[in-house]
Structure formats: C-alpha cells, structure tokens
N, C-alpha and C positions, 0 to 999 in steps of 0.2 A: 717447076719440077715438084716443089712440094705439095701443091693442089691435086698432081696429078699421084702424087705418094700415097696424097690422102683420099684421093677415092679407090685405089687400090686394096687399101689398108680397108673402107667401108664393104667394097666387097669381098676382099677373103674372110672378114670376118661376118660376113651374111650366108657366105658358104660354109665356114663352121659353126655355124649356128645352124644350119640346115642339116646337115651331118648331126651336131648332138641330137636333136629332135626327131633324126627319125630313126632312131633307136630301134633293133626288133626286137621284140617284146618273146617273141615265138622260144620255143625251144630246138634242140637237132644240131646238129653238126652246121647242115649248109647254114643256118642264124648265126653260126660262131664265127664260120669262116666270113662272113660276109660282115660280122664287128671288129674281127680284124685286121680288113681291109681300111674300116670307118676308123680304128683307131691308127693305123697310117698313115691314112689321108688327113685325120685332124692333128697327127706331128707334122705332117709338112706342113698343113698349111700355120701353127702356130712359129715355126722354124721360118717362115716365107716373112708372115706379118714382123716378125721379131727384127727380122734385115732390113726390114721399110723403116720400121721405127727408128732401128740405128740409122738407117744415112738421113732420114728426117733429123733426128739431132744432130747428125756432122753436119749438114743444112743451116741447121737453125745458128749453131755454131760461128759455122761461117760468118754469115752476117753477123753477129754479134762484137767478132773480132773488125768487121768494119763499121763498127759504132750504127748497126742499122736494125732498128727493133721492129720483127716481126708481130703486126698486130692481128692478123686474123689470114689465117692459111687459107680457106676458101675465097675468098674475092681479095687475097696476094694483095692483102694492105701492111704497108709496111713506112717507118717514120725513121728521122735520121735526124742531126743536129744539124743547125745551121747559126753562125753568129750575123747578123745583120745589121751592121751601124751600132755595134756596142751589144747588141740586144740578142740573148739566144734564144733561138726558137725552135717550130722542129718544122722542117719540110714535110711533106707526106705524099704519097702516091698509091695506085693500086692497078689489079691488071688492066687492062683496057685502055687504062690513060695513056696516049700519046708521050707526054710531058709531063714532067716535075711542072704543076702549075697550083698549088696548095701548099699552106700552110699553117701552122695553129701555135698557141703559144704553151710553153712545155706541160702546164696543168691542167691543161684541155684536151681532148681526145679527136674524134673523130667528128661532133659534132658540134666543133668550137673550127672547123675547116673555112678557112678563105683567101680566095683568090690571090695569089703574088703579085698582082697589080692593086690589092689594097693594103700592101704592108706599108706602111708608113717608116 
C-alpha cells in the first residue's frame, strides 16, 4: 500500500507541477477565470497529496508499533528484530520475496544481507 501511496503522491504532484507552469501570462477576464479554476484544482490536489501523506505515516506508524523498520518505500524493504541463539539480528525482506529468507546483523544494512541458512 505504501509504494502504491507513493506513486500517487509522484503523480499528483507532477500534475501540480503542470498546473503551476502553465500559468497564462495573457490578460482578460476568460485568463482570470481560467486561473481560478488552476487555483482550485491546485487546492485539491495539495488537500489530496496532504491525505496520502497522512495515512502514509499512520502506515509507517503501524509498522513501527510492530517493531518493523520501513527501509525503502519503493522496493517494500522492510527489517525487523529477531534474537537467534542469544544473538540479535535483524531479519529482512522486500516486495517480491516469497519468504523471510535474509538476514543481516543490526549495524549492517542492506548490503551486509544473507541467506538464513548461513546464520550460524
């Protein structure tokens, strides 16, 4: 859900990007009426992007309260504690994986990752 929050969030904000940019320059009534249509359109979409944000962080939240640290919203890598024979570590997984099959040790990150069959 949050990958998909976040490309939402990339395109309403590519649409009001579009919207500021094409600004009419012109003068007249229909120029005015037609900037305040664009200024409409870019409160809702600021008011749209602003609700993605919020459940993005009641999201992130979430996991938080289940001890699970969101590493990277686009490829839904995400890490969690695990104690294994005395020793804490951190599991890790990401979207795609079938399985919790990774894990790293707490001061290592994503490229300190391997395999659950070589934990010792």
């Amino acid at each position: 859900m949050l990958a998909e929050h976040r490309l939402e969030l990339i395109r309403l904000r590519d649409r009001l990007l579009e919207l500021q940019n094409g600004d009419d320059a012109g003068g007249g009534g229909e120029a005015l009426g037609r900037r305040d249509v664009a200024v409409a359109d870019e409160k809702r979409l600021r008011l749209r992007m602003q609700g993605i944000i919020d459940q993005m962080q009641a999201s992130v939240a979430r996991l938080e309260e289940l001890s699970i640290t969101l590493r990277d919203i686009q490829t839904g890598l995400i890490d969690f504690p695990a104690l294994v024979a005395g020793r804490q570590i951190c599991l890790c997984w990401r979207l795609g994986e079938d399985q919790i099959e990774w894990w790293h040790e707490l001061s290592e990150g994503f490229g300190g990752r391997r395999r659950l069959s070589e934990l010792e």
